[in-house]
C-alpha positions in Angstrom: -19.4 15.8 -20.0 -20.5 12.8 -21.6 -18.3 10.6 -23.9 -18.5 11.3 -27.5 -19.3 15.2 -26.4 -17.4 18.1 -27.9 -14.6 19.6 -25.9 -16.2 23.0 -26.2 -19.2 21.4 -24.6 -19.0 21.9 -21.3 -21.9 18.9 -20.2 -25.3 19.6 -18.2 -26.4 22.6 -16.8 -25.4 22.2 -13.7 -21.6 22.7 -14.6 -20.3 25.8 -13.0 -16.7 26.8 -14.3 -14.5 27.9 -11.4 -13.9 31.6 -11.2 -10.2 32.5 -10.9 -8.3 34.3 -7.9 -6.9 37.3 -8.5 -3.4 38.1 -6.7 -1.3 35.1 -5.2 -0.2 33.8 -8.7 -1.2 30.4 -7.6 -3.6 27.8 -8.3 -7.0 28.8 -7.9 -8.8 26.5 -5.0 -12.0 26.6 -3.5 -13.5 25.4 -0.1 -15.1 22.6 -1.4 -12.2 21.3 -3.6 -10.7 21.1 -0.2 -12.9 19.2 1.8 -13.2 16.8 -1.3 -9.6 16.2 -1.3 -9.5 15.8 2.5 -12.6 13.4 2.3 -10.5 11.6 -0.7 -7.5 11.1 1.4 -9.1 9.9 4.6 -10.8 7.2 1.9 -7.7 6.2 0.4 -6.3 6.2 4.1 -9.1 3.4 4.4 -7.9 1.0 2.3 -6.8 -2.7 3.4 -3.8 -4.2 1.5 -2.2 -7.1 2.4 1.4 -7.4 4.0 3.6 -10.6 4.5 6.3 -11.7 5.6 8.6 -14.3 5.3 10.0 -16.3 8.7 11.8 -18.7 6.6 12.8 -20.2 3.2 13.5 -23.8 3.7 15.2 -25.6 0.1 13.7 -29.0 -0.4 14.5 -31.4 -3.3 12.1 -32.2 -5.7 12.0 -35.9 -4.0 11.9 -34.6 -0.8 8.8 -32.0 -1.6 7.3 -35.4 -3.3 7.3 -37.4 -0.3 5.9 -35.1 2.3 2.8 -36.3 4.2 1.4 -34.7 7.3 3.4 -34.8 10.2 6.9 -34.4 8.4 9.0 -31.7 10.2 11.1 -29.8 7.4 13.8 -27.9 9.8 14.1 -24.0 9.1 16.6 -21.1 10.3 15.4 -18.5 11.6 16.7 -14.8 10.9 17.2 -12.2 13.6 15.4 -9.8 11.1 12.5 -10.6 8.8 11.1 -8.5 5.8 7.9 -6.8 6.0 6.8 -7.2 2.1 4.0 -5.4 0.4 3.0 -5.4 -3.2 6.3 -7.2 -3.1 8.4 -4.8 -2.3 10.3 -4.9 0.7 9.1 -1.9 2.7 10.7 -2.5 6.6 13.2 -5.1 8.3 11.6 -6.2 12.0 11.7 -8.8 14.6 9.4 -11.6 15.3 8.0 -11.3 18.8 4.7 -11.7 21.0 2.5 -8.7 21.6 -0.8 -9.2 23.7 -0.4 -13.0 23.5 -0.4 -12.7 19.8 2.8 -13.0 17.5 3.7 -9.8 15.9 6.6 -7.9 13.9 8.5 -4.8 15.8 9.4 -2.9 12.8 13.4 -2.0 13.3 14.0 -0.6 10.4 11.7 1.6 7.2 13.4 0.9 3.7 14.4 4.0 1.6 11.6 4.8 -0.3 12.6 5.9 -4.1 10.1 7.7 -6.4 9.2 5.8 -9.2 11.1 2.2 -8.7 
């Protein structure tokens, strides 16, 4: 269907309507609807989206942030847990650790995750 068509247009030629089940009472779904949907979720699967997290939150004054210059050591805290943050949200609490020589996050705990907040 192309924009500006009719509704009762269905578009090109090509357009097969999908015939309807009988029995079942359910949705009507055909092989290939499947395999698209599974194809579909495998992509979305795909996707790369950033996570952070946040070791520390050190509070400077505004004449302290002023007067940094390399080499200044701000001191910091460390927590036992850290956030795991995505699309800012908080999604896990973990702990900073090592992992084949390279730094990593053990996740300790998942958030609960609420529909539609």
């Amino acid at each position: 269907m192309r924009v500006g068509d009719d509704v009762a247009n269905p578009g090109p030629a090509d357009f097969k309507e999908m015939p309807a089940r009988r029995g079942g009472g359910g949705l009507a779904v055909d092989h290939q609807h499947l395999q698209t949907r599974e194809r579909l979720g495998t992509a979305v699967g795909e996707i790369r989206i950033e996570a952070r997290t946040v070791l520390a939150r050190p509070e400077l004054s505004l004449s302290e942030l002023m007067q940094l210059q390399a080499g200044d050591i701000i001191p910091v805290s460390l927590s036992k847990h850290v956030p795991l943050i995505v699309a800012g949200r908080r999604i896990a609490l973990g702990t900073v650790g090592e992992h084949d020589g390279r730094a990593a996050l053990k996740i300790d705990k998942m958030e609960q995750r609420r529909i539609g907040s």
